[in-house]
Every structure is written in structure tokens, then in C-alpha cells.
OpenMM code with the backbone's topology and positions (N, CA, C; nanometers):
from openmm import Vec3, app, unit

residues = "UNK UNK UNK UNK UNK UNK UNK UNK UNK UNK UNK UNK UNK UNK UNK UNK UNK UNK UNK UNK UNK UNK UNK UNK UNK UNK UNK UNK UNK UNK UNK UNK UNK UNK UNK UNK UNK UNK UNK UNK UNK UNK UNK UNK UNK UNK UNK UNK UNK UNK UNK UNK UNK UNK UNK UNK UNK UNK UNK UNK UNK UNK UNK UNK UNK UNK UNK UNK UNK UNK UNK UNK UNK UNK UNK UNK UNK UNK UNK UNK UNK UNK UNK UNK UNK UNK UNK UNK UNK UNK UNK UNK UNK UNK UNK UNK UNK UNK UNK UNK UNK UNK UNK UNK UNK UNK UNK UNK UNK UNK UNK UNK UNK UNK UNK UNK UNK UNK UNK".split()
positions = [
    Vec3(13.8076, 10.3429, 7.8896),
    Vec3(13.7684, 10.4485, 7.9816),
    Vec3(13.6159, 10.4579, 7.9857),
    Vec3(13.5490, 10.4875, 8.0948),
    Vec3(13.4548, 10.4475, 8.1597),
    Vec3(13.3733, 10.5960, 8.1044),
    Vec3(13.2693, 10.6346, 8.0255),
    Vec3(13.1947, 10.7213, 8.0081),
    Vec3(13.1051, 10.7751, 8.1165),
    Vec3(13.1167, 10.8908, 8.1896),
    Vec3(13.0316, 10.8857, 8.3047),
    Vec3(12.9203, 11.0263, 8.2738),
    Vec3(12.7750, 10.9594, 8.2808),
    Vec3(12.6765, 11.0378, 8.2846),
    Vec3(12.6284, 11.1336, 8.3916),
    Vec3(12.7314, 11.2431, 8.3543),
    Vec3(12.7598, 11.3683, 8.4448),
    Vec3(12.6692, 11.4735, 8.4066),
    Vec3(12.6148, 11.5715, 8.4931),
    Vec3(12.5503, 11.6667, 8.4334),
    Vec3(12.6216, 11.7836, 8.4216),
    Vec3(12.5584, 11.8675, 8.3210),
    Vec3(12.5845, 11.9717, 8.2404),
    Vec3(12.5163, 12.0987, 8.3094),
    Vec3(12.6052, 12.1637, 8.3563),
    Vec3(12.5139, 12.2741, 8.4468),
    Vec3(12.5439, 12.4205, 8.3497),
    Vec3(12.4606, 12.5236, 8.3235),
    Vec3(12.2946, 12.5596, 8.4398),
    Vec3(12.1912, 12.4315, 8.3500),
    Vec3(12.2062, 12.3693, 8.2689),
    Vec3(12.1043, 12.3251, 8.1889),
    Vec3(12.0629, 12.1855, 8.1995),
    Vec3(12.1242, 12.1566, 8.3322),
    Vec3(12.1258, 12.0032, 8.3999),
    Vec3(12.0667, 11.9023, 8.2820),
    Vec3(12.1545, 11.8810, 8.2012),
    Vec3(12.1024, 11.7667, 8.1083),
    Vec3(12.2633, 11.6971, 8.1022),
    Vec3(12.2440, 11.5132, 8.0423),
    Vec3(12.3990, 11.4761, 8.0655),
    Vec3(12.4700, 11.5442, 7.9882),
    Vec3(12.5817, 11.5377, 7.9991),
    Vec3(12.7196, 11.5335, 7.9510),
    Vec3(12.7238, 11.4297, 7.8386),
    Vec3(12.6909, 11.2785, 7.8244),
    Vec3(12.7097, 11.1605, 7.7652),
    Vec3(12.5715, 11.1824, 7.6694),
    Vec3(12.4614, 11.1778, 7.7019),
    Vec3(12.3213, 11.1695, 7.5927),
    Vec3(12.2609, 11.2724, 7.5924),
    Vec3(12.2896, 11.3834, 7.6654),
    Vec3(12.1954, 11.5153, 7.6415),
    Vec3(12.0700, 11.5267, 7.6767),
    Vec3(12.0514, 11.4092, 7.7820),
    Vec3(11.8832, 11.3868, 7.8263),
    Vec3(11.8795, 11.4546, 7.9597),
    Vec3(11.7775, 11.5155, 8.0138),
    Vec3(11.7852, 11.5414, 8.1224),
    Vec3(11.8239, 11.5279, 8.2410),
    Vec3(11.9428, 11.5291, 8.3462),
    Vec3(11.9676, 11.4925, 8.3804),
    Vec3(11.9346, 11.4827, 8.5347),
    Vec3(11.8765, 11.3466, 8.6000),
    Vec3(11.9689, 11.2693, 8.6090),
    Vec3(11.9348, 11.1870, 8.4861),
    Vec3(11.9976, 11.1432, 8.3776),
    Vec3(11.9244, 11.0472, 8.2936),
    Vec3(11.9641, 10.8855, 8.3543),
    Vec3(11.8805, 10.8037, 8.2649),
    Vec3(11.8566, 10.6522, 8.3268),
    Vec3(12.0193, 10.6023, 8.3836),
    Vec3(12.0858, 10.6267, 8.3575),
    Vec3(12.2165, 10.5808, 8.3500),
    Vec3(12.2805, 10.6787, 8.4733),
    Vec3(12.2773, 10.7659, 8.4734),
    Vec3(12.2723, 10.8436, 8.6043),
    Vec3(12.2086, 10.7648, 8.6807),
    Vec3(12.1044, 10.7739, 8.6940),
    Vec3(11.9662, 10.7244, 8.7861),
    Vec3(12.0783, 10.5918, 8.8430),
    Vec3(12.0992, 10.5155, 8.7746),
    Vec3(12.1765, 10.3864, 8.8159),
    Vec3(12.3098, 10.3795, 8.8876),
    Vec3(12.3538, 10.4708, 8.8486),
    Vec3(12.4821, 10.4712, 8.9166),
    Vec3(12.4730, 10.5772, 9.0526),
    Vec3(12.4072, 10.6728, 9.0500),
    Vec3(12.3865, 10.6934, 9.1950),
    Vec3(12.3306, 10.5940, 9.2837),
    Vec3(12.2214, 10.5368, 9.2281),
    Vec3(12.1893, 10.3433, 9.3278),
    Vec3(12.2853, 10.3268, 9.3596),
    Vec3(12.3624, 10.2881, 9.2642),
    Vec3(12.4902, 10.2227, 9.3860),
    Vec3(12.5904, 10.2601, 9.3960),
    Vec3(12.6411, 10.3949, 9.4095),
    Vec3(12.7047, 10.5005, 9.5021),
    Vec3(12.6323, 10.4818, 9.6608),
    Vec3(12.5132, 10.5119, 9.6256),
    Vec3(12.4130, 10.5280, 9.8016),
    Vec3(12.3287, 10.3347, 9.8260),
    Vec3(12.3576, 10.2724, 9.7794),
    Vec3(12.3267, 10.1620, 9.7691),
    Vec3(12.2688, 10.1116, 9.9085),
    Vec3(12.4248, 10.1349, 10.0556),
    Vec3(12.3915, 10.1467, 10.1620),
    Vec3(12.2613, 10.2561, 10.2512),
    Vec3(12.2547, 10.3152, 10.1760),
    Vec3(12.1540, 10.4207, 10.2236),
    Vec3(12.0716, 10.5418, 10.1646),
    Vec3(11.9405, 10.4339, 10.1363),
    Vec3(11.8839, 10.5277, 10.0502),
    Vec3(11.8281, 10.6756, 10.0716),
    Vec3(11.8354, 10.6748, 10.2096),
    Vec3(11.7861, 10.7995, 10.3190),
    Vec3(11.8660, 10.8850, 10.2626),
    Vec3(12.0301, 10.9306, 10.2476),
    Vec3(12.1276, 11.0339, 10.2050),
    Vec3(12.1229, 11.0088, 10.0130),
    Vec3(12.0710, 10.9441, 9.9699),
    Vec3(12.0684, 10.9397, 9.8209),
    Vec3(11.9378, 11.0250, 9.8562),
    Vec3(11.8326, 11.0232, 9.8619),
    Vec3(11.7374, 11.1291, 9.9045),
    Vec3(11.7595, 11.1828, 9.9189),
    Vec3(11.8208, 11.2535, 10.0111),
    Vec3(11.8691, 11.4011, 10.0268),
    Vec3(11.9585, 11.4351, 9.9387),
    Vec3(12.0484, 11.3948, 9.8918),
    Vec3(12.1266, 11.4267, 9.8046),
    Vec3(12.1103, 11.4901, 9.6774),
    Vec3(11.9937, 11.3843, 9.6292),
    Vec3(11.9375, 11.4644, 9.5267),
    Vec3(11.7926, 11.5277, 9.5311),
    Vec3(11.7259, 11.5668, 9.6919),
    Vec3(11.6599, 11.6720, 9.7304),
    Vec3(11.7462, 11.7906, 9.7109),
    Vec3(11.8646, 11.8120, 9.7353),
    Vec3(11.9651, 11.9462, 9.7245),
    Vec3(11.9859, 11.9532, 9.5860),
    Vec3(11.9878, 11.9061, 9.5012),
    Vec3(12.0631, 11.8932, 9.3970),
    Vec3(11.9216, 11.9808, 9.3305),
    Vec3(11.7956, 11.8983, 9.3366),
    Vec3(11.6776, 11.9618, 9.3126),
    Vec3(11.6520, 12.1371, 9.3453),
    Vec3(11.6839, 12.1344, 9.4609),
    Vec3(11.6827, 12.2991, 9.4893),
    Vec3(11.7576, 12.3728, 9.4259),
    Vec3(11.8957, 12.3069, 9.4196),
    Vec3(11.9658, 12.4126, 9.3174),
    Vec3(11.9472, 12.3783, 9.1412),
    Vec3(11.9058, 12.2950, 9.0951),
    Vec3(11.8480, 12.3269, 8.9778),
    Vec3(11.7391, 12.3843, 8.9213),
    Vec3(11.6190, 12.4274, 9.0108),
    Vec3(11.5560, 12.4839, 9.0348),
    Vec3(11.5925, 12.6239, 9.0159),
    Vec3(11.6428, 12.6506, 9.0980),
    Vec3(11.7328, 12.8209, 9.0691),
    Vec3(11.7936, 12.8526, 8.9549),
    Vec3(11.9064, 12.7441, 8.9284),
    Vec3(11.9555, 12.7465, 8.7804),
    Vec3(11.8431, 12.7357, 8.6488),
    Vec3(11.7665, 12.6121, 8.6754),
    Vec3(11.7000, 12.5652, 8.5151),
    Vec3(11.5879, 12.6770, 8.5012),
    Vec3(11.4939, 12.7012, 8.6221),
    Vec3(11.4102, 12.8243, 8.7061),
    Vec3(11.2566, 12.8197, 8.6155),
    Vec3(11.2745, 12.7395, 8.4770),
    Vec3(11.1449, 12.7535, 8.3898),
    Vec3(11.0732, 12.6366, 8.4065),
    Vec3(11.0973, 12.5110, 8.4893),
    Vec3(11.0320, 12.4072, 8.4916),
    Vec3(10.9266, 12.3978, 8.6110),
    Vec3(10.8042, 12.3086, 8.6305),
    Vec3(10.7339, 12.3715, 8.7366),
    Vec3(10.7921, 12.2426, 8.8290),
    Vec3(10.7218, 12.2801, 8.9821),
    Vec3(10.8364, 12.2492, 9.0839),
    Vec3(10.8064, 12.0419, 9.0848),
    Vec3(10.6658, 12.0049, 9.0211),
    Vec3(10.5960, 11.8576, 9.0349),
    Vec3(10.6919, 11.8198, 8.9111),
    Vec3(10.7363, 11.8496, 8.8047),
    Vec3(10.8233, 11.8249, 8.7012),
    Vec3(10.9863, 11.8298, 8.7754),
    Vec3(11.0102, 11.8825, 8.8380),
    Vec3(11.1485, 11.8640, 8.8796),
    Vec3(11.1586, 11.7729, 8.9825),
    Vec3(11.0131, 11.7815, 9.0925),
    Vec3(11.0606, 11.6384, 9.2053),
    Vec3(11.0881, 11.4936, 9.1326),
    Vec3(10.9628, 11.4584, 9.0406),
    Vec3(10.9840, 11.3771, 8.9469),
    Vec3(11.1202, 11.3327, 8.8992),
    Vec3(11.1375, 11.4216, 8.8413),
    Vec3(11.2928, 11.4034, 8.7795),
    Vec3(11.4105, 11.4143, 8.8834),
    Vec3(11.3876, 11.4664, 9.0019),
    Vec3(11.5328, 11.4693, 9.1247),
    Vec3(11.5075, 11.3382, 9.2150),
    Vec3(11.3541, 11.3915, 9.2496),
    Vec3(11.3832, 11.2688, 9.3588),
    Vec3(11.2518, 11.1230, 9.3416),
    Vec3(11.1347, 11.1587, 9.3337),
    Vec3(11.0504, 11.0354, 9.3021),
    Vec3(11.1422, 10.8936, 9.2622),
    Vec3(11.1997, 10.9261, 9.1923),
    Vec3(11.3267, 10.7630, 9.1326),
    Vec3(11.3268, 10.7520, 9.2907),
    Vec3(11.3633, 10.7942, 9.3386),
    Vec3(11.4676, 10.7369, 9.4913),
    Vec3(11.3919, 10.6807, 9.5972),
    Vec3(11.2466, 10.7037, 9.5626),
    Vec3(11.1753, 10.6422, 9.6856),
    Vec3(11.1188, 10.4920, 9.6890),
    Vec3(11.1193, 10.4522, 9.8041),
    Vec3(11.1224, 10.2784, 9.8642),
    Vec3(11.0158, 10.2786, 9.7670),
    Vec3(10.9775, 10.1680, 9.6950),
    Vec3(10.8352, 10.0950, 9.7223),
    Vec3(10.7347, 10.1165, 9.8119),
    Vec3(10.6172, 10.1685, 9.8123),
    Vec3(10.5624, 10.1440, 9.9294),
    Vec3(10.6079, 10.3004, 10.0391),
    Vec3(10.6748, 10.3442, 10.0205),
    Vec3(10.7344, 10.4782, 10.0801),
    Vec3(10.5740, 10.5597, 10.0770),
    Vec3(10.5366, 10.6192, 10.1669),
    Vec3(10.4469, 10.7680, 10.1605),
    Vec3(10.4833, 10.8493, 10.2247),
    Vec3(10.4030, 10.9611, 10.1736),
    Vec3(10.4131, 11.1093, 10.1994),
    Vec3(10.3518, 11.0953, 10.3159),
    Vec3(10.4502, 11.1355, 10.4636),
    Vec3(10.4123, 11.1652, 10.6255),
    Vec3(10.3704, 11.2642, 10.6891),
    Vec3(10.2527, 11.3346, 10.5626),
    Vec3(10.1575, 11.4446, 10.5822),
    Vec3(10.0201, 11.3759, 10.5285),
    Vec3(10.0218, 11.2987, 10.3980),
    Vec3(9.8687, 11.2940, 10.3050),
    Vec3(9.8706, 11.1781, 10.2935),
    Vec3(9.9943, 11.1162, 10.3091),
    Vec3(9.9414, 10.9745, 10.3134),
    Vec3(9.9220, 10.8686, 10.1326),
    Vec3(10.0253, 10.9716, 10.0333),
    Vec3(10.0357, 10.9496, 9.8762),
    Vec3(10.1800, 10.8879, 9.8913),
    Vec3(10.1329, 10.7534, 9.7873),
    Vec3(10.2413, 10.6774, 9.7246),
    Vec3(10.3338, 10.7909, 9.6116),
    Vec3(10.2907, 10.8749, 9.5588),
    Vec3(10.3250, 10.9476, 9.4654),
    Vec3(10.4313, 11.0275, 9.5228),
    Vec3(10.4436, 11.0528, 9.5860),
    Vec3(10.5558, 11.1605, 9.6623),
    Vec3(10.5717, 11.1514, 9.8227),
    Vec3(10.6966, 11.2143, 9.8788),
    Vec3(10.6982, 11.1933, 10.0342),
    Vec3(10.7717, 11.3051, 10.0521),
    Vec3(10.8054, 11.3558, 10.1909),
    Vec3(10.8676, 11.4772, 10.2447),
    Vec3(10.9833, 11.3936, 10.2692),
    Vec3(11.0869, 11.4584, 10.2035),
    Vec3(11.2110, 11.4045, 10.2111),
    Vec3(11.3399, 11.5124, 10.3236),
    Vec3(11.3798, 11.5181, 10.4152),
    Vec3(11.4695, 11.5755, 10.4714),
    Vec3(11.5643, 11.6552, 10.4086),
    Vec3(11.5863, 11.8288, 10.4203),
    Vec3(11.6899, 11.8679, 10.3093),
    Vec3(11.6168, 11.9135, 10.2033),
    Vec3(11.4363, 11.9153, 10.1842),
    Vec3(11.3908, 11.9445, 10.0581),
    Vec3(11.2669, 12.0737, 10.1071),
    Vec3(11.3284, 12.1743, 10.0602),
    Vec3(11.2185, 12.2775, 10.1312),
    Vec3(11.0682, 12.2300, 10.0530),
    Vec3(11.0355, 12.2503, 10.1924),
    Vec3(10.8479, 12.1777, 10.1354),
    Vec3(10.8003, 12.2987, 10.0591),
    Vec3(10.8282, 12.4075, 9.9713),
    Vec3(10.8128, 12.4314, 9.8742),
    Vec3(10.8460, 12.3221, 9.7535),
    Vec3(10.9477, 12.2630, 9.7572),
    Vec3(10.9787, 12.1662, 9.6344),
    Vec3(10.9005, 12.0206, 9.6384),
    Vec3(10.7936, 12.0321, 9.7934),
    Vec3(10.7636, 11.9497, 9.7980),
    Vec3(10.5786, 11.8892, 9.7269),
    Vec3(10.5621, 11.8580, 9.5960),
    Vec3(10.4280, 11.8246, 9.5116),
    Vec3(10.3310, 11.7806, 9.6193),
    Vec3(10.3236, 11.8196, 9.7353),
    Vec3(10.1977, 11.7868, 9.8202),
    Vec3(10.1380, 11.9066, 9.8787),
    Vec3(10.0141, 11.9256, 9.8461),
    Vec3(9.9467, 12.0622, 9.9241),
    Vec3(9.9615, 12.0607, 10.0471),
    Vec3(9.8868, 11.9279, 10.0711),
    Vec3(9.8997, 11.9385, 10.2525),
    Vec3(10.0393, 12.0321, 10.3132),
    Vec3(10.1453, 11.9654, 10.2674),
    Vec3(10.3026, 12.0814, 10.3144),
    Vec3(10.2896, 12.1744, 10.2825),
    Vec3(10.2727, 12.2117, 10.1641),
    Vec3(10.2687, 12.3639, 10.1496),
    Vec3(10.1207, 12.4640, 10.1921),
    Vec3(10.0553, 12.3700, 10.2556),
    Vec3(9.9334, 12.4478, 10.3253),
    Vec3(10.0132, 12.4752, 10.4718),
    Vec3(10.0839, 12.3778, 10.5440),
    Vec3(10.1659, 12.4171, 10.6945),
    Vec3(10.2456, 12.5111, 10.7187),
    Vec3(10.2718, 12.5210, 10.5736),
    Vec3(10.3942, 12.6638, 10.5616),
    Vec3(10.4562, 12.6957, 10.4376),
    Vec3(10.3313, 12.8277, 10.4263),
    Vec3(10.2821, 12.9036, 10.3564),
    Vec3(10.4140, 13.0208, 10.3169),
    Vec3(10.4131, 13.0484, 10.4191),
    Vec3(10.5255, 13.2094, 10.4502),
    Vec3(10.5968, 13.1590, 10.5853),
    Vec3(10.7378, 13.1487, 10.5412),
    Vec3(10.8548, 13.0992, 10.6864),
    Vec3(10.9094, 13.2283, 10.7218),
    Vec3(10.9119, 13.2981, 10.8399),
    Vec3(11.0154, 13.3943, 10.8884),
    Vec3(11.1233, 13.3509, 10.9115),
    Vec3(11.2262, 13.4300, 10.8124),
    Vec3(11.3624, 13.3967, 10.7978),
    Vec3(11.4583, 13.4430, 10.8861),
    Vec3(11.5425, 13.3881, 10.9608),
    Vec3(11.6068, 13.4934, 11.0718),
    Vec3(11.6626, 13.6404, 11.0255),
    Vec3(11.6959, 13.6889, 10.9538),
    Vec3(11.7127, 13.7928, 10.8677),
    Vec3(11.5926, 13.9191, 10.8667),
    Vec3(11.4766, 13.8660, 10.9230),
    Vec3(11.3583, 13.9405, 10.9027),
    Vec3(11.2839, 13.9234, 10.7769),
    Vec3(11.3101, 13.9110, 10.6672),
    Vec3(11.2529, 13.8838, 10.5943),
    Vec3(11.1784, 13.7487, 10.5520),
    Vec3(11.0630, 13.7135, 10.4775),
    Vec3(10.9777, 13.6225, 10.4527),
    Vec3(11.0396, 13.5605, 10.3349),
    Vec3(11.0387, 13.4016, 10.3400),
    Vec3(11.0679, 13.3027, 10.2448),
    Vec3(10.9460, 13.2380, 10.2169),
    Vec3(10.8574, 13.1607, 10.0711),
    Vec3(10.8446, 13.1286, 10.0475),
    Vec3(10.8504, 13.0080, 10.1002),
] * unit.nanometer
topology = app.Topology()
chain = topology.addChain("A")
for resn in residues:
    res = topology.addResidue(resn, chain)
    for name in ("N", "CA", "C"):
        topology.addAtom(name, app.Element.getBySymbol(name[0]), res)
């Protein structure tokens, strides 16, 4: 039986090694789950990022892209605001979660249909 490096929620670390999760072994097997398309493995774990964020809530937000999504980007991929190999605006990832000023200089304060202001 096949050990699968699942995470452990609110404290998103595995199930199998207790490392943060996604750990390396994670990291790999979502590759090739999304193998065909790395665009929805991006997003996928852009969402996954937002809600651990809420749950884990003590880590800062350049420590969690790192660990959710940076793994997932092309070679050669940049950010389609600043123009950094280091990070990119990924679809699905509120540009709060997103480690580039430039985004979070465009939008600062979003009016929420609700009336109230989001972050």
C-alpha cells in the first residue's frame, strides 16, 4: 500500500513526514496529477494557499507563496506586472498573496459587493 503525502489540516504539514506541507514528495506527485497542465496546478495550489493562510494565519504571506506556489512555475515564467523571475500573478490568487509590490500597489483596498472593503 502506497503511502500518500497528504496534508494535515489546520497545521498543513504531511501526514507521512511531518514537513510542511506540500513536502518534496507532495511537490512530486501533484506534477503529475497536473502534468497536462501546469496553468490549473497553479491555481490549484494558489487556492490551497489562501486557505492556509486563514488556517496556519502566523506565517508571512512571501513564506507561504514560496511554499504553495513558486515550485509550480515554468522556468523562465515572470511576474506580468515587474517583470521578476522570482514570482508571477497566478489566476485564483488574490494579489494580496501575491510577493510583488507592484500588485499590491494596483489594489490597495477592493470594494466588495457587500459594501464593505477587502484588503
Amino acid at each position: 500500500m502506497t503511502r500518500v503525502h497528504r496534508v494535515v489540516r489546520p497545521w498543513w504539514t504531511c501526514a507521512i513526514d511531518g514537513l510542511p506541507w506540500p513536502c518534496v514528495e507532495a511537490r512530486q506527485l501533484l506534477r503529475e496529477m497536473f502534468v497536462d497542465d501546469r496553468s490549473v496546478l497553479q491555481r490549484h495550489m494558489a487556492q490551497l494557499m489562501a486557505v492556509a493562510e486563514n488556517e496556519i494565519g502566523f506565517l508571512d504571506r512571501a513564506t507561504l507563496y514560496k511554499r504553495f506556489v513558486a515550485w509550480t512555475l515554468s522556468n523562465g515564467q515572470r511576474c506580468t506586472v515587474c517583470g521578476s523571475l522570482r514570482h508571477a500573478v497566478i489566476a485564483g490568487l488574490p494579489p494580496r498573496l501575491v510577493p510583488c509590490n507592484d500588485v499590491r500597489g494596483l489594489v490597495d483596498v477592493v470594494p466588495c459587493q457587500c459594501g464593505r472593503t477587502v484588503e
